[in-house]
LOVOMAR-190456 format. One record per residue: residue in one letter; x, y, z of N, C-alpha, C, O, CB in turn. Coordinates in steps of 0.1 Angstrom, whole numbers, plus 5000, padded with zeros to 4 digits. Glycine has a CB too. Example, Ala and Ser with C-alpha at 12.3 -4.5 7.8 and 13.67 -1.06 7.14 Angstrom:
BEGIN
KEZA,A,5132,4943,5078,5123,4955,5078,5132,4967,5078,5142,4967,5085,5113,4955,5090
KEZA,S,5128,4978,5071,5137,4989,5071,5129,5000,5079,5134,5011,5080,5141,4994,5057
END
This chain:
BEGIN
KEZA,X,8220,7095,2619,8212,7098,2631,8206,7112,2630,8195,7115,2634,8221,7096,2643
KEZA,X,8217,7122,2624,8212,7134,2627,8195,7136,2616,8184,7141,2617,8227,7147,2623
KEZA,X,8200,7128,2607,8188,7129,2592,8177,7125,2601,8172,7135,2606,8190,7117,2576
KEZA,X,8172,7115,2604,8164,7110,2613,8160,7118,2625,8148,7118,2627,8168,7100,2617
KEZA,X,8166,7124,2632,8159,7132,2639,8153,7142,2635,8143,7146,2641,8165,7136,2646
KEZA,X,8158,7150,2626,8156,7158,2616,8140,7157,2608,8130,7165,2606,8168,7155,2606
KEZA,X,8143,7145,2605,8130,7145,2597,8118,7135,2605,8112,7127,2598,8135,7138,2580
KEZA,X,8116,7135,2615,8106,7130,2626,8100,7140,2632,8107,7145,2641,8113,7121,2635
KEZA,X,8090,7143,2630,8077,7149,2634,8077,7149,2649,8076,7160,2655,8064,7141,2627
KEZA,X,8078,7135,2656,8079,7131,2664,8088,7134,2681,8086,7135,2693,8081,7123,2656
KEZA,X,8097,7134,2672,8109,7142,2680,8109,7154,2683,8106,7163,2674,8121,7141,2674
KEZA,X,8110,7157,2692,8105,7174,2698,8117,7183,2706,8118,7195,2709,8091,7172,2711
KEZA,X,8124,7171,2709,8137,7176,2715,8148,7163,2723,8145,7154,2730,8132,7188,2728
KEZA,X,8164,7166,2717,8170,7155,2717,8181,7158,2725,8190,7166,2723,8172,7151,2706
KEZA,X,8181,7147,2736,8190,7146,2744,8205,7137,2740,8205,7125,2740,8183,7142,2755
KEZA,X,8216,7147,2738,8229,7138,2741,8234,7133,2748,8237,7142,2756,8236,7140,2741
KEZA,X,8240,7121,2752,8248,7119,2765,8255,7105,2760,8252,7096,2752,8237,7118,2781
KEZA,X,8266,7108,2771,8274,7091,2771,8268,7081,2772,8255,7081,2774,8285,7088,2781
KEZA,X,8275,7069,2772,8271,7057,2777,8282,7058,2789,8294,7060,2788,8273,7045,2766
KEZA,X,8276,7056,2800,8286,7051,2809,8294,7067,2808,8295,7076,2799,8295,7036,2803
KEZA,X,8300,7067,2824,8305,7076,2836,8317,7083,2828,8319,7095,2829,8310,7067,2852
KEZA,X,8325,7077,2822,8342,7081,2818,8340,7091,2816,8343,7100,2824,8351,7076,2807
KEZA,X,8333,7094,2805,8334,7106,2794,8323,7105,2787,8318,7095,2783,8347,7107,2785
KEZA,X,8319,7119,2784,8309,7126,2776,8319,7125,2760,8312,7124,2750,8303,7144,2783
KEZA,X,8329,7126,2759,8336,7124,2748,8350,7130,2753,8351,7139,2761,8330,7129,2735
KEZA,X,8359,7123,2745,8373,7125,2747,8380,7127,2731,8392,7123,2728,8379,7112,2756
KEZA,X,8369,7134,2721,8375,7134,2706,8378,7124,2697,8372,7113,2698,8385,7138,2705
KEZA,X,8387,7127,2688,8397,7117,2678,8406,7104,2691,8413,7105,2701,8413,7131,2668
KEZA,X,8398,7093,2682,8411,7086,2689,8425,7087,2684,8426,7079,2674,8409,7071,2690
KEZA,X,8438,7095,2688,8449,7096,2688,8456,7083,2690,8468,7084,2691,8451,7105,2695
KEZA,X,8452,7071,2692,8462,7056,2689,8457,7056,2673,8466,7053,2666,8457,7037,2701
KEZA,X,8445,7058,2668,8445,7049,2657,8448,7061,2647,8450,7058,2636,8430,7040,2656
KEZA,X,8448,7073,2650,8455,7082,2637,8445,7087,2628,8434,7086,2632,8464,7073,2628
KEZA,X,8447,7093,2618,8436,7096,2610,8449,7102,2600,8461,7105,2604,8420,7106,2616
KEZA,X,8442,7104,2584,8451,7112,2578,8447,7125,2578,8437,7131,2580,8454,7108,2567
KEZA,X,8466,7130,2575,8461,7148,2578,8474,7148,2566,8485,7144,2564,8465,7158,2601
KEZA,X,8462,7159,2559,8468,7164,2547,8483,7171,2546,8483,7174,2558,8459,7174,2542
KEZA,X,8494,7175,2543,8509,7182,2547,8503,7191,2548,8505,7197,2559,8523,7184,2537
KEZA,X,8493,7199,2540,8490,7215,2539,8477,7219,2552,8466,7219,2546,8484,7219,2521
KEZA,X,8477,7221,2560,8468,7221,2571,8456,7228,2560,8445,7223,2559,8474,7230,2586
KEZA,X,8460,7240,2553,8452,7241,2545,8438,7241,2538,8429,7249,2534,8455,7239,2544
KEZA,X,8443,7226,2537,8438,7216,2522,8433,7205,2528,8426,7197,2522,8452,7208,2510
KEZA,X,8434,7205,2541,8429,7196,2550,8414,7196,2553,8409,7207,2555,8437,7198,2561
KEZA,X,8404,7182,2554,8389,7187,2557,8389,7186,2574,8398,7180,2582,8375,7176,2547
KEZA,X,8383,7189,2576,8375,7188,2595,8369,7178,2597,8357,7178,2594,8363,7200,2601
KEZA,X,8375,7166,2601,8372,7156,2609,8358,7153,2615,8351,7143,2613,8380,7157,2617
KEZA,X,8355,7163,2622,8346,7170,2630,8331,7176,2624,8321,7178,2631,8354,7179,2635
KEZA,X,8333,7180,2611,8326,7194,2607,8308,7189,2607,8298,7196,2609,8333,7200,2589
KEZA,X,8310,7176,2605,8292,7172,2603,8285,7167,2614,8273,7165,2617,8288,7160,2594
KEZA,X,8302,7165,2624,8293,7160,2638,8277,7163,2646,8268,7156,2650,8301,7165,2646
KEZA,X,8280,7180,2646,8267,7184,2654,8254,7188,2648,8254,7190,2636,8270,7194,2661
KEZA,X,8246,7190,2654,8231,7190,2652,8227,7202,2638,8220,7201,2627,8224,7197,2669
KEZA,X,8236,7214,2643,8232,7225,2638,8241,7221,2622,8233,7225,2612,8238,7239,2648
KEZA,X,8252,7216,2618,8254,7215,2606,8249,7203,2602,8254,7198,2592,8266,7217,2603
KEZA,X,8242,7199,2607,8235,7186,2596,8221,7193,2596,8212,7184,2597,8234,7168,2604
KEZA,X,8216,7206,2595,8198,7211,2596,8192,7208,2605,8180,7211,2604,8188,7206,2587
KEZA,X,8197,7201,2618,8190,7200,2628,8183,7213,2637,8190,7222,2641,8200,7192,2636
KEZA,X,8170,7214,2639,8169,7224,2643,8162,7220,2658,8160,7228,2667,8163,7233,2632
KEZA,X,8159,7207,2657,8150,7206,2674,8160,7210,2685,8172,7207,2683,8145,7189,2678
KEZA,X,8157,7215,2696,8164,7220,2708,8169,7203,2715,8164,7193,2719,8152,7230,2720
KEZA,X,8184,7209,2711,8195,7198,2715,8199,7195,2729,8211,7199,2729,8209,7201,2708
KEZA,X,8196,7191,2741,8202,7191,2752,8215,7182,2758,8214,7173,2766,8193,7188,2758
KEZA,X,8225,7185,2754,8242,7179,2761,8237,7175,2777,8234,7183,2786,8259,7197,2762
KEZA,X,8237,7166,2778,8241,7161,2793,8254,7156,2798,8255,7144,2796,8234,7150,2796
KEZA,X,8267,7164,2805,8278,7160,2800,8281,7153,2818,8278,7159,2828,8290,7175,2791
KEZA,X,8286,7143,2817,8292,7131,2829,8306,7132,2816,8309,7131,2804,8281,7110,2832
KEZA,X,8313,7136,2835,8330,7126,2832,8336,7141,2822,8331,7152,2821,8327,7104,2818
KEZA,X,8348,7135,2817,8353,7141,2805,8344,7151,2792,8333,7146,2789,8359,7128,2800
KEZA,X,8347,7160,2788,8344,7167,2773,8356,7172,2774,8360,7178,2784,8332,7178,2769
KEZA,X,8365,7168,2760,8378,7171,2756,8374,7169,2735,8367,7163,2727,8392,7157,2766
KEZA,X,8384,7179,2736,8390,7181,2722,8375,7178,2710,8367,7188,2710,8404,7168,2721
KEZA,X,8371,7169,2703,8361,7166,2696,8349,7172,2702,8344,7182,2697,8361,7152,2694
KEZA,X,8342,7166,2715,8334,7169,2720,8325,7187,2719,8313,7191,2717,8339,7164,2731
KEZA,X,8334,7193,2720,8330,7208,2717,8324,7207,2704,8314,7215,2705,8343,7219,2716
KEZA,X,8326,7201,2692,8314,7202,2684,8298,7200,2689,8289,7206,2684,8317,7194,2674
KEZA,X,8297,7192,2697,8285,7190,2700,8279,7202,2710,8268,7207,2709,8284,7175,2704
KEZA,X,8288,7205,2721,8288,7211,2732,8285,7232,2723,8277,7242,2725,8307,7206,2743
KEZA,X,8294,7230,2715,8290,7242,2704,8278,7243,2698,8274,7255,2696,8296,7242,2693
KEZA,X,8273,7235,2696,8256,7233,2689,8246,7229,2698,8235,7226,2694,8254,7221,2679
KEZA,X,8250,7229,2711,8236,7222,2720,8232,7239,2722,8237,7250,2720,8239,7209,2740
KEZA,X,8217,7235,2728,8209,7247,2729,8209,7249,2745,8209,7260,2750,8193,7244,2723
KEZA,X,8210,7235,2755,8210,7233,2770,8223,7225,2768,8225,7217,2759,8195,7224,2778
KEZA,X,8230,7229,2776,8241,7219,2787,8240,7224,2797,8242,7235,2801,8256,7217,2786
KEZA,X,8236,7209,2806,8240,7203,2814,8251,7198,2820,8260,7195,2812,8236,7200,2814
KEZA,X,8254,7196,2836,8264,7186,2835,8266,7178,2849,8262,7186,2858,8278,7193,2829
KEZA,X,8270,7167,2854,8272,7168,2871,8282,7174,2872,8290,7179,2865,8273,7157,2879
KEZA,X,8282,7171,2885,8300,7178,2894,8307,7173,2889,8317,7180,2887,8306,7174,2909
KEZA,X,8308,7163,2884,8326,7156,2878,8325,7159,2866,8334,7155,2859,8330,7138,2877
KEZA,X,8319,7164,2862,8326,7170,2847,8334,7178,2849,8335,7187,2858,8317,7176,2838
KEZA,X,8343,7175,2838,8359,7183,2832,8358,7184,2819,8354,7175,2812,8373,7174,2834
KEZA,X,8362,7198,2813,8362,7198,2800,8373,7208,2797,8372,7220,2801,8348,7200,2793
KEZA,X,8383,7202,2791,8396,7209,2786,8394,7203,2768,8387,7194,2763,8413,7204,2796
KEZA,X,8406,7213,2762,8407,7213,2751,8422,7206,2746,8432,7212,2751,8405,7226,2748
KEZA,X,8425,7197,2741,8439,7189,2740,8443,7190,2728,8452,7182,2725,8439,7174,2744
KEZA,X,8440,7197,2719,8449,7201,2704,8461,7204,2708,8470,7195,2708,8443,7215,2695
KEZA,X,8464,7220,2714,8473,7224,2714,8484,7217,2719,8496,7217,2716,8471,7232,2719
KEZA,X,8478,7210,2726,8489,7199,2733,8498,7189,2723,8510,7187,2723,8480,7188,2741
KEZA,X,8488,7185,2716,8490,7172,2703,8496,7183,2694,8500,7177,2684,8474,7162,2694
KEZA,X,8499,7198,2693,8502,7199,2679,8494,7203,2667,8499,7202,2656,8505,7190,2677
KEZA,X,8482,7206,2671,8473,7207,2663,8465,7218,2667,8461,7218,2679,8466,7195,2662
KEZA,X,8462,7227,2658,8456,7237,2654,8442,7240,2661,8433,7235,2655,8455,7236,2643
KEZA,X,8438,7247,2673,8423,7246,2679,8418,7258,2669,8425,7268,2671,8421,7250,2698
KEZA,X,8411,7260,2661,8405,7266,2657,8385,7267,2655,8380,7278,2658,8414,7265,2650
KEZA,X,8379,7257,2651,8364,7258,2654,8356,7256,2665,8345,7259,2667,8359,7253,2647
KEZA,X,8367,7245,2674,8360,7247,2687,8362,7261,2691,8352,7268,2691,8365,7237,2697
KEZA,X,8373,7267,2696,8370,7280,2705,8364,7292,2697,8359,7300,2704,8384,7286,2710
KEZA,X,8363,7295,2685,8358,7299,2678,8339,7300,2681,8333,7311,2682,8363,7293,2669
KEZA,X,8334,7286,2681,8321,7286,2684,8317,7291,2698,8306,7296,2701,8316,7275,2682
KEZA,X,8330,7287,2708,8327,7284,2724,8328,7302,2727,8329,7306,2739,8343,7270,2734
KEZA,X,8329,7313,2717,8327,7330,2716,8314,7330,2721,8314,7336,2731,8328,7339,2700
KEZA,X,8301,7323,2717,8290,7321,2720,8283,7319,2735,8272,7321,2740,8288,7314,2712
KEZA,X,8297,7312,2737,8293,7307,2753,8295,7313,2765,8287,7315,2775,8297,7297,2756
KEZA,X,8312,7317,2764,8324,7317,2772,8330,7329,2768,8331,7333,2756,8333,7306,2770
KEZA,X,8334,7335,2781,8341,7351,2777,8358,7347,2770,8363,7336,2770,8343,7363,2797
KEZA,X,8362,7354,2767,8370,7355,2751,8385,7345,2761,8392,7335,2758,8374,7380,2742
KEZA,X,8384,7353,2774,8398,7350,2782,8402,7335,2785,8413,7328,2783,8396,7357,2795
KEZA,X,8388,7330,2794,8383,7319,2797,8381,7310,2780,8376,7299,2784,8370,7323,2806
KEZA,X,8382,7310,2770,8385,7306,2760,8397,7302,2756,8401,7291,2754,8381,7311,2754
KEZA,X,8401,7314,2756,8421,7311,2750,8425,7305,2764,8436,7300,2763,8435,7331,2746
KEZA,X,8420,7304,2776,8432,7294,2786,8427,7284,2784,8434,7276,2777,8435,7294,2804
KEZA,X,8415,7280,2787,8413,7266,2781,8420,7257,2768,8424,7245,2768,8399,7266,2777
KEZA,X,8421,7266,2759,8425,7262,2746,8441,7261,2750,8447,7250,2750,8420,7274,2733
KEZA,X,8450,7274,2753,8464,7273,2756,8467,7264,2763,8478,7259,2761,8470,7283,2761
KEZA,X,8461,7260,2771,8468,7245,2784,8466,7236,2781,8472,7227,2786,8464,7242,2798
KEZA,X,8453,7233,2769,8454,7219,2764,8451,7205,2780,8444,7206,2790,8471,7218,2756
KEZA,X,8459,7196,2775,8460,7188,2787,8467,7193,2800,8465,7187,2810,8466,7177,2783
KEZA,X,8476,7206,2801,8477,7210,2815,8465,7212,2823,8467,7209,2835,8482,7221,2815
KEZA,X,8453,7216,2819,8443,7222,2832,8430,7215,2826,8428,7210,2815,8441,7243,2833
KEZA,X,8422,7216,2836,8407,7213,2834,8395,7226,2837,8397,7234,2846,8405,7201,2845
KEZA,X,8386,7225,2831,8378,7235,2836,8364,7224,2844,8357,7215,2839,8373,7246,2823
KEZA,X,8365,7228,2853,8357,7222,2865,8338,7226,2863,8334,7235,2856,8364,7232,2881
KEZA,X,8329,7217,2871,8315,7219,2862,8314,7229,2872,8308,7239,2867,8301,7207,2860
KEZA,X,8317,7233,2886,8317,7245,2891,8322,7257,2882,8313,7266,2881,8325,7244,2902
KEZA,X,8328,7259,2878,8341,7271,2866,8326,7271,2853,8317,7280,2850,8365,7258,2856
KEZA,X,8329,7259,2847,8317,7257,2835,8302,7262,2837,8293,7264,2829,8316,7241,2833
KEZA,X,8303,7265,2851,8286,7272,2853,8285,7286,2858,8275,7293,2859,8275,7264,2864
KEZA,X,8301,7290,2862,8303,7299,2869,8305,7310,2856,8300,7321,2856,8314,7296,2881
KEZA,X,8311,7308,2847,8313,7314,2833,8302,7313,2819,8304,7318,2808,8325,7309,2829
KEZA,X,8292,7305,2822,8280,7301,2812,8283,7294,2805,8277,7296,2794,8275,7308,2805
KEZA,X,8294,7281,2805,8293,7272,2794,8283,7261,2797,8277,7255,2788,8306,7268,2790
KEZA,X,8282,7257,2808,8265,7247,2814,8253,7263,2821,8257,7274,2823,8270,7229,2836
KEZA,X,8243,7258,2821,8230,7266,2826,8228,7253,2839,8216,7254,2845,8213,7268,2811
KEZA,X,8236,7244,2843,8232,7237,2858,8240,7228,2856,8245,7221,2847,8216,7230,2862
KEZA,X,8240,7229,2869,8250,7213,2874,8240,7205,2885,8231,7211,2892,8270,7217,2884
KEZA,X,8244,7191,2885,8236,7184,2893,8243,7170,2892,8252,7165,2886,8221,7184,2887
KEZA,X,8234,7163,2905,8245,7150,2910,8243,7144,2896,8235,7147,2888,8239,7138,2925
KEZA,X,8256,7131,2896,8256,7120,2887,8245,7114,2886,8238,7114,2877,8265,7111,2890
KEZA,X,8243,7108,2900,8224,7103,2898,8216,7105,2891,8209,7097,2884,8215,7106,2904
KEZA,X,8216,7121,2893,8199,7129,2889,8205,7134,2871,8198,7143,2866,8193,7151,2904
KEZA,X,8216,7130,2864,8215,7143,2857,8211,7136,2844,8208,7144,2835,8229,7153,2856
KEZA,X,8209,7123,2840,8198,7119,2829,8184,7123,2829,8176,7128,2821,8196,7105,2829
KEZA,X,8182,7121,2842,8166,7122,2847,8163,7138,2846,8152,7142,2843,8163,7116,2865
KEZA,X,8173,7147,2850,8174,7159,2842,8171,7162,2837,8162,7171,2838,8179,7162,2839
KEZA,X,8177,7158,2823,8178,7163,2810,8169,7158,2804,8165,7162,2793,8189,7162,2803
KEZA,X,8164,7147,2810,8148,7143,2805,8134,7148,2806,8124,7147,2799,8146,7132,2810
KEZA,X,8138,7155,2820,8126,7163,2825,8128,7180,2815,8118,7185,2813,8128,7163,2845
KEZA,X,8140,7186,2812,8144,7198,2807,8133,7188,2788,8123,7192,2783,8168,7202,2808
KEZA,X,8141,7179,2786,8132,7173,2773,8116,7177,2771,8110,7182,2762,8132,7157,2772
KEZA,X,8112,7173,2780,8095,7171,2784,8089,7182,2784,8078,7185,2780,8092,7166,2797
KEZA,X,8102,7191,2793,8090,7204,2794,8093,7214,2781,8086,7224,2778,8092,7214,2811
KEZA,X,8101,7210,2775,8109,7217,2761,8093,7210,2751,8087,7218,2744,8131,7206,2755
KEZA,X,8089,7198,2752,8081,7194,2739,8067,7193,2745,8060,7184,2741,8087,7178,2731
KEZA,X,8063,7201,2755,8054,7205,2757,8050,7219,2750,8039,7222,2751,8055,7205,2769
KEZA,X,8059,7226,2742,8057,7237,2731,8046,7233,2722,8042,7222,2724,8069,7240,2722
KEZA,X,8042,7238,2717,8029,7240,2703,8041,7232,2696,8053,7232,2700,8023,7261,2694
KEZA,X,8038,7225,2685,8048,7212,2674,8048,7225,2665,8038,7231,2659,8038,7192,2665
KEZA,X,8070,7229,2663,8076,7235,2657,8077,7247,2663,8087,7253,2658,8072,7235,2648
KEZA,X,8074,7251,2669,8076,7266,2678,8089,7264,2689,8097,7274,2690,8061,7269,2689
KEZA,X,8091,7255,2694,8108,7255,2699,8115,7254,2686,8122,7264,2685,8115,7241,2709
KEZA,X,8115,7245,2676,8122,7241,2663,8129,7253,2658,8141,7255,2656,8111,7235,2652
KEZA,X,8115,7263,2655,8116,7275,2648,8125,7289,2657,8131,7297,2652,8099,7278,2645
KEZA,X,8123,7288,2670,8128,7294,2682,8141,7288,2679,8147,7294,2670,8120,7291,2698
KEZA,X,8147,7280,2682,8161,7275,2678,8171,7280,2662,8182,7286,2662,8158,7259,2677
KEZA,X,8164,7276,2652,8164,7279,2642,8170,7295,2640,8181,7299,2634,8150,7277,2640
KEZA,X,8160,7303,2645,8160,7317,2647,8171,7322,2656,8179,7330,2653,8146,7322,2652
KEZA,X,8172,7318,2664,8185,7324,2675,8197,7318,2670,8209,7320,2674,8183,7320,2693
KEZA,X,8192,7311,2661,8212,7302,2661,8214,7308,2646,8225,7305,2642,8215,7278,2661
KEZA,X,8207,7314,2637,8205,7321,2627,8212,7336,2629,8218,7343,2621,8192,7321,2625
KEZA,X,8208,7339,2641,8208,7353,2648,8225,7355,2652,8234,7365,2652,8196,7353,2664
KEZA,X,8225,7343,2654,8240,7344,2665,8256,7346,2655,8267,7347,2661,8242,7325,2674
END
């Protein structure tokens, strides 16, 4: 998917979002397992090709997050250029919880989120939630908005994004996430 966007002239700017209310993502499914090497080490990242920015994606990515972002999700939420989100969004971090090592999500979320508001998210795992009030109050969304309106949102944030000269956001993206 990411190649294809990538390489389409066409595409000017790409919106993420769920299907349906639950969750914007809730990670690894933890019933079905995955293998994990003994040596955490030696181990690859599950995760690592997920988002925009490590696959050469350079068009301006917009996250529209409904419902849940937990654990996995932060790769994408790390690489968007705009998030959004409505009121019911919740986004905590559930490694620590499981046992497992948070390391490149909070790492990237330095970019977003002041250092403090990082390590509690990450330390409580499934104890706490960060609220889309909290999430805009600290800069990890730039707006919140009803459930209703927030496709139509991020569609309208699309529109006026690929109203640029063709490659001049591309290259604007490119450049600041180069920078960062």
């Amino acid at each position: 998917l990411w190649r294809a966007c990538r390489m389409d002239d066409d595409i000017r700017a790409i919106i993420l979002q769920a299907e349906g209310d639950r969750a914007f993502s809730t990670g690894v499914d933890r019933k079905e397992g995955r293998f994990r090497h003994p040596n955490p080490w030696s181990e690859d990242d599950p995760g690592f090709f997920l988002g925009a920015k490590q696959n050469r994606v350079w068009k301006p990515l917009i996250c529209a997050v409904q419902g849940m972002a937990a654990g996995g999700a932060f790769y994408w939420l790390n690489e968007a250029d705009v998030i959004i989100c409505s009121e019911d969004a919740t986004f905590f971090d559930p490694h620590v919880t499981y046992g497992m090592t948070a390391a490149f999500e909070p790492m990237l979320m330095l970019t977003r989120m002041p250092f403090g508001e990082i390590m509690r998210l990450t330390l409580l795992g499934n104890h706490e939630r960060l609220s889309a009030a909290r999430a805009l109050q600290i800069g990890l969304v730039s707006e919140v908005c009803s459930a209703a309106t927030l496709v139509d949102r991020a569609q309208e944030l699309a529109r006026e994004i690929a109203t640029a000269p063709p490659g001049t956001a591309e290259s604007t993206v490119r450049a600041t996430w180069v920078g960062t």
